[in-house]
N, C-alpha and C positions, 0 to 999 in steps of 0.2 A: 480473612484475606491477608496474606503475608505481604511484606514489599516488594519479594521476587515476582509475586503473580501481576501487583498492579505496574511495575515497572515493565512484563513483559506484557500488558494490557496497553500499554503507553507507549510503547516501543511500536508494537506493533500497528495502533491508530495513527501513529507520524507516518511510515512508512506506507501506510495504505494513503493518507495524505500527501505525501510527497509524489507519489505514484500518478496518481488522480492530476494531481498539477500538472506532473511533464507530461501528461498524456492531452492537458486541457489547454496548455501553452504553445501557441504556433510556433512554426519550426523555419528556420529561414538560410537561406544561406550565404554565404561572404563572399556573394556574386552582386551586384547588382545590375538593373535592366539599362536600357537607353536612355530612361528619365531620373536614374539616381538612385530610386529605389531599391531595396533590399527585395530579392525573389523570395517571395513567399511560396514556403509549399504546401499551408495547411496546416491542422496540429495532428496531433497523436491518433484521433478516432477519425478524422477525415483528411484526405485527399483534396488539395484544389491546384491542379496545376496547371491554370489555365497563363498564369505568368510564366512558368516554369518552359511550355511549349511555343511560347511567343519570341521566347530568347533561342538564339542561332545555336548557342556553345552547348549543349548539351544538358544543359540543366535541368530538363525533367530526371536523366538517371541520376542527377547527383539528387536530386531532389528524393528520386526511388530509397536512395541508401540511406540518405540521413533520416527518412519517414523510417527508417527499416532500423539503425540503430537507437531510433527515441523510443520504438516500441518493444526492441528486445532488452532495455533494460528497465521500460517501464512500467512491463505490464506483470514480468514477477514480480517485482519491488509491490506490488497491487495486490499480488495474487501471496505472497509470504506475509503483508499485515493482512489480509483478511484471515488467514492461517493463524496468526499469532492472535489477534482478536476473537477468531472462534475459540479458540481454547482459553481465551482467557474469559470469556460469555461460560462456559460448560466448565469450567472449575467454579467460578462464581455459583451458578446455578447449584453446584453439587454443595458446596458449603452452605450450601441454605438451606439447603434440604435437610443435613446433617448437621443442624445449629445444636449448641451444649444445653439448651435450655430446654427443649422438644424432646432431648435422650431422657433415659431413666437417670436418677440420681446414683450417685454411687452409695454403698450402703459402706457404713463405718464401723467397722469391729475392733471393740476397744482395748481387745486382748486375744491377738489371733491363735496363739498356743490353747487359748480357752474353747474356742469353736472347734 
């Protein structure tokens, strides 16, 4: 394994990590309701806007768009480390398979003009 490979092994599981969180991280907005609170809309895999409908100003579509941009840059961010992580799984595997020790040895000719 080179450094390039594990670095883009590493690169790639942050990203697939990072991804995972803003997808796992509720989403809220810099509105808040009649009692102070902050409108929550849910995170990134669900939907709850049952505060979002209670409020008069519109806040379910604001709520629609920011569910909509947490998920368009969160779920390639998810979908480019799992990318990056499979090829770094399938080069691993391939170096294994072709370890130097499992090859033939090389044969040493100690005067190749003589062969």
């Amino acid at each position: 394994m080179s450094r390039r490979q594990l670095l883009i092994g590493a690169v790639g599981l942050a990203l697939g990590l990072i991804g995972l969180a803003a997808l796992w991280f509720p989403v809220y907005l810099d509105r808040f309701d009649g009692y102070g609170m902050q409108i929550d809309c849910g995170n990134g895999l669900g939907v709850h806007l049952s505060l979002a409908r209670a409020d008069d100003g519109g806040a379910a579509s604001q709520c629609g768009s920011a569910m909509l941009v947490r998920r368009v840059w969160a779920i390639p961010t998810v979908a480019v480390g799992a990318m990056l992580v499979a090829w770094f799984v399938a080069q691993w595997a391939r170096s294994e398979q072709t370890s130097p020790e499992d090859a033939e040895p090389q044969h040493h000719v100690p005067h190749p003009e003589i062969a």
